[in-house]
C-alpha positions as CSV (number, residue, x, y, z in Angstrom):
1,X,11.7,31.4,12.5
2,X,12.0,29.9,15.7
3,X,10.8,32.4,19.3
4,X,13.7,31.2,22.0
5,X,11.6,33.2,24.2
6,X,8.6,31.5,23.6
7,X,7.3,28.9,26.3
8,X,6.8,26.8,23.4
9,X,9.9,24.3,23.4
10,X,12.2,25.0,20.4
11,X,12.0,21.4,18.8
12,X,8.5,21.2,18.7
13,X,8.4,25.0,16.9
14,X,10.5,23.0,14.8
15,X,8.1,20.2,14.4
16,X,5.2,22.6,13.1
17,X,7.4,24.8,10.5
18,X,8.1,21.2,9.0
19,X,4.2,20.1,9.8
20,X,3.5,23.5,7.8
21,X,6.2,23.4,5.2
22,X,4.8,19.3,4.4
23,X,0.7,20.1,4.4
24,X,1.9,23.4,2.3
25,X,3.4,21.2,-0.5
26,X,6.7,23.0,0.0
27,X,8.2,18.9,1.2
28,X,6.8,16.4,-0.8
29,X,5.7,12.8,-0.5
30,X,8.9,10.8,-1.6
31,X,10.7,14.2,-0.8
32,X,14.2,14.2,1.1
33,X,13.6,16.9,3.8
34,X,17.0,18.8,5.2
35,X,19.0,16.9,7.0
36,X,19.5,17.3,11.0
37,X,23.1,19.4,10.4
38,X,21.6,21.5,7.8
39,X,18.3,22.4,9.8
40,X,20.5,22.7,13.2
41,X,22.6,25.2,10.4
42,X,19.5,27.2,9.3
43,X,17.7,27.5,12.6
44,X,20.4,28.0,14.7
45,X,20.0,25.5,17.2
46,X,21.5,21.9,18.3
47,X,21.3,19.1,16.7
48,X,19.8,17.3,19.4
49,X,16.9,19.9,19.3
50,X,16.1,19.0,15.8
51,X,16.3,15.3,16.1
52,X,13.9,15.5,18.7
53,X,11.8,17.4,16.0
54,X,12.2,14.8,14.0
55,X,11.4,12.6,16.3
56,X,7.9,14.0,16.6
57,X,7.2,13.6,13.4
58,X,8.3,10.7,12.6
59,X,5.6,9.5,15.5
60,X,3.1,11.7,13.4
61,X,4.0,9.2,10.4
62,X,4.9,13.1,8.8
63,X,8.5,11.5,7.6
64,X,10.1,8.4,7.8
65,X,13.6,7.8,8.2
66,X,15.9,5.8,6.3
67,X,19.3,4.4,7.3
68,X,22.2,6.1,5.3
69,X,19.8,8.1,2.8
70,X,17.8,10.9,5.6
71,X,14.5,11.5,6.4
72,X,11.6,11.5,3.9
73,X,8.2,12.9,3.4
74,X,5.3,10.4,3.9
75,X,2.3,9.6,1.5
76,X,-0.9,11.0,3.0
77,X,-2.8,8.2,4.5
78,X,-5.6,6.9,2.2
79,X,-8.8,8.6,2.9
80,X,-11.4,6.3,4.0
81,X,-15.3,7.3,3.5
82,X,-15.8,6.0,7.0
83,X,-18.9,8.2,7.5
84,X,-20.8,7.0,4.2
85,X,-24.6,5.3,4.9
86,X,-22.8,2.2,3.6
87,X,-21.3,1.5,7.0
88,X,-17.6,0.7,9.0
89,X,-17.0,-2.2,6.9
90,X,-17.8,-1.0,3.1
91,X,-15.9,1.9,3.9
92,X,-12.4,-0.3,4.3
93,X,-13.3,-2.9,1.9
94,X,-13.9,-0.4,-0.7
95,X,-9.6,0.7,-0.2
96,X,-8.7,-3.1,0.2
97,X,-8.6,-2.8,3.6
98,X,-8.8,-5.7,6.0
99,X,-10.4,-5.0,9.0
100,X,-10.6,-7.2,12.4
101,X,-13.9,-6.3,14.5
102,X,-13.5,-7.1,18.3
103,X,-16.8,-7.0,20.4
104,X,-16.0,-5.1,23.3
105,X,-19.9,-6.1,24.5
106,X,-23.0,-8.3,22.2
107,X,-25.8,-6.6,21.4
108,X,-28.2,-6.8,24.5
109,X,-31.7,-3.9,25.7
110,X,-30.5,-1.6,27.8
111,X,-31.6,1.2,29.9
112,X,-30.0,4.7,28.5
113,X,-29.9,7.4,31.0
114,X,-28.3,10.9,31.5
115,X,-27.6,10.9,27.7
116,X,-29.4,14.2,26.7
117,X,-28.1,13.6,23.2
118,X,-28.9,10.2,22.6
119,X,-32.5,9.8,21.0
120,X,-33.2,6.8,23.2
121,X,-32.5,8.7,26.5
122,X,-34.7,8.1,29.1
123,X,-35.7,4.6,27.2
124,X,-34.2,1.4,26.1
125,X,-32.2,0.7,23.1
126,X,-30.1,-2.6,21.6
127,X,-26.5,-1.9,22.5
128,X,-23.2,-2.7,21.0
129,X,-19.4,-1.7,21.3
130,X,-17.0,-2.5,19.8
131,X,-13.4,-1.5,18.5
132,X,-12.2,-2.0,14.9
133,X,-8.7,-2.9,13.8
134,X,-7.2,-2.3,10.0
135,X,-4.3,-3.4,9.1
136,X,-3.7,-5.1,12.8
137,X,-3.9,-1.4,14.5
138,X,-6.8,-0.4,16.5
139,X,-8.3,2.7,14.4
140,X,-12.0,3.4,16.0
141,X,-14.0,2.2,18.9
142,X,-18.0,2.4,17.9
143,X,-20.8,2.4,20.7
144,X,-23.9,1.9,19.0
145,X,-27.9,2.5,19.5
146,X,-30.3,0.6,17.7
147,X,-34.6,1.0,18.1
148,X,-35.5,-2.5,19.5
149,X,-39.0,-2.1,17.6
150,X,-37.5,-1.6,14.3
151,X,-34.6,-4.3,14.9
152,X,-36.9,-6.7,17.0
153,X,-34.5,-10.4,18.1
154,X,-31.4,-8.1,16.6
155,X,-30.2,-9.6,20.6
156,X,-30.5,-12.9,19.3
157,X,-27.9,-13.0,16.4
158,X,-23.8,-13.1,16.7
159,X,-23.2,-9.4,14.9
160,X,-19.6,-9.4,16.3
161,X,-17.5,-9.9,13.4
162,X,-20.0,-9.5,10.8
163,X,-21.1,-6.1,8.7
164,X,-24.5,-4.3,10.5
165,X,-25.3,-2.3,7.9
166,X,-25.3,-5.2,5.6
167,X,-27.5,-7.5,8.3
168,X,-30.1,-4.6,8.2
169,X,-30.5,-4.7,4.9
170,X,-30.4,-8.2,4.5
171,X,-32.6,-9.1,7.7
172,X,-34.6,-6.6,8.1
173,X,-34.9,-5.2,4.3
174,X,-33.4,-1.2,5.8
175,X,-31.7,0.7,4.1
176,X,-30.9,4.3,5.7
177,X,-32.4,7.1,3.9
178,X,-30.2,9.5,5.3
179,X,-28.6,10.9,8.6
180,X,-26.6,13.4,10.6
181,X,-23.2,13.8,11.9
182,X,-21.8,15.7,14.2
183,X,-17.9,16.1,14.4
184,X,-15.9,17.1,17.3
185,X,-12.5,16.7,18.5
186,X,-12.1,15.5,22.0
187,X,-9.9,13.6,24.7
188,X,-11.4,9.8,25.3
189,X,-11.9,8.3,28.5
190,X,-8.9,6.6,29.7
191,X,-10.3,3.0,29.1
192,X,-11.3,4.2,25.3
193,X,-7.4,5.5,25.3
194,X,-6.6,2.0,26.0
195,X,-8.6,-0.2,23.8
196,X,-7.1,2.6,21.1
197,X,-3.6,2.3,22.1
198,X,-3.3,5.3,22.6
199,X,-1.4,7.5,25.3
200,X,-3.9,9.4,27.7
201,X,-4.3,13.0,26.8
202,X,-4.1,12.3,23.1
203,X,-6.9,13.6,21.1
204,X,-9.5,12.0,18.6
205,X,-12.4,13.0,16.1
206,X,-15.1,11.7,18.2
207,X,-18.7,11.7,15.9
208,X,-22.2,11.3,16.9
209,X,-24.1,9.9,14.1
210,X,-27.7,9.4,13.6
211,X,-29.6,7.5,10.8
212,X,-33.0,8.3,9.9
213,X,-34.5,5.0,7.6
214,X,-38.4,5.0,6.1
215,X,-40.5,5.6,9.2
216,X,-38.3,5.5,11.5
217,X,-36.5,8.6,12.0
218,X,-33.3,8.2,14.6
219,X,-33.6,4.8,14.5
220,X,-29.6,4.1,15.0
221,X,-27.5,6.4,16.7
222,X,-23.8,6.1,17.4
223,X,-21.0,7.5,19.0
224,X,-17.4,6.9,17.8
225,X,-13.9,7.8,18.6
226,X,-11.3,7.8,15.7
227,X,-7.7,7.4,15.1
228,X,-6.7,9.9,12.8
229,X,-3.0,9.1,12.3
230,X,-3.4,6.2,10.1
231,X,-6.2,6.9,7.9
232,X,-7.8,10.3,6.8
233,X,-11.6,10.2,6.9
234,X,-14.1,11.2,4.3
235,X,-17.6,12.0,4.1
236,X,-20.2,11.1,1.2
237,X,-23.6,12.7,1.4
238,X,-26.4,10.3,0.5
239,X,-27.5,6.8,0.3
240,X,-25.1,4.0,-0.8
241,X,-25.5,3.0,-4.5
């Protein structure tokens, strides 16, 4: 039930009993969820209070509303193995995904300081950003670390719009044997925020990733933010088929 005395404002109480009642199973997908006079009824509240409930998450792409007919459950977004060895672009593909691939900055050496986690800290590494779009929405921003040894003239080719993972292994005859992840939940930078479109103060998954290939342990690392409101994201342990 909803705590009037809590500092927690009433209509987003609201908004997680719904959250709950949807992840639970209790509302679902396809499912017509109360409408605003009979939740306003149950909860004892105003029916302003509960549209702005609603309205929360309807932003969450929880329920979406329909004109003379309520407010329905949401399917769960499709669950993308973005985190496979396969790489960004497999990973969409695989769902029929289209994906656009902006290049925030080329591949070019670079110095990489004051990065304690970064295996090329305190040396020089091939660097690349860039932010990838599906379905015309901005859903991840990569920063990416590559060995300049193993990747040698990687600086010299236009990687911008088309798959690494499969350049590596077409170039360069790599495949990854296998790698770590590390998942965290964090606030970007306002300029990630931005190239995201996202408000500032809105958290992402952020995930530093390394991959180890024959020889050459570390020999990419990366560091990405993630959307999670418009895909759900998977993880498959081992090397790609």
């Amino acid at each position: 039930m909803l705590n009037p005395d809590s500092p927690i404002p009433l209509y987003h109480q609201l908004a997680e009993i719904v959250t709950d009642r949807i992840k639970s199973g209790a509302y679902r997908p396809g499912e017509n969820i109360p409408s605003e006079i009979a939740m306003a009824k149950q909860y004892g509240i105003g029916r302003p209070t509960v549209r702005q409930a609603m309205d929360v998450l309807v932003q969450k792409k929880l329920i979406q509303r329909r004109r003379g007919a309520g407010s329905f459950v949401m399917p769960p977004p499709p669950s993308v193995d973005l985190f496979s060895l396969g790489g960004t672009s497999r990973a969409f593909l695989t769902h029929g995904i289209d994906i656009q691939k902006i290049s925030l900055r080329p591949v070019s050496l670079v110095p990489v300081t004051k990065q304690p986690d970064n295996p090329f800290n305190e040396s020089s590494a091939f660097f690349l950003s860039r932010v990838i779009k599906a379905e015309g929405t901005p859903v991840l921003k990569e920063d990416i670390f590559l060995d300049p040894e193993l990747f040698r003239n990687l600086d010299r080719m236009d990687v911008s719009t088309q798959s690494l993972s499969k350049l590596v292994a077409d170039r360069y005859h790599l495949v990854p044997e296998n790698g770590t992840q590390t998942f965290t939940v964090a606030v970007p930078d306002p300029a990630t925020a931005q190239l995201l479109d996202l408000l500032p103060n809105t958290p992402v998954l952020r995930v530093f990733r390394e991959l180890n290939f024959p020889r050459a342990p570390k020999a990419v690392y990366a560091v990405l933010h993630c959307r999670t409101d418009h895909f759900a994201f998977s993880q498959t342990i081992g090397s790609p088929a």
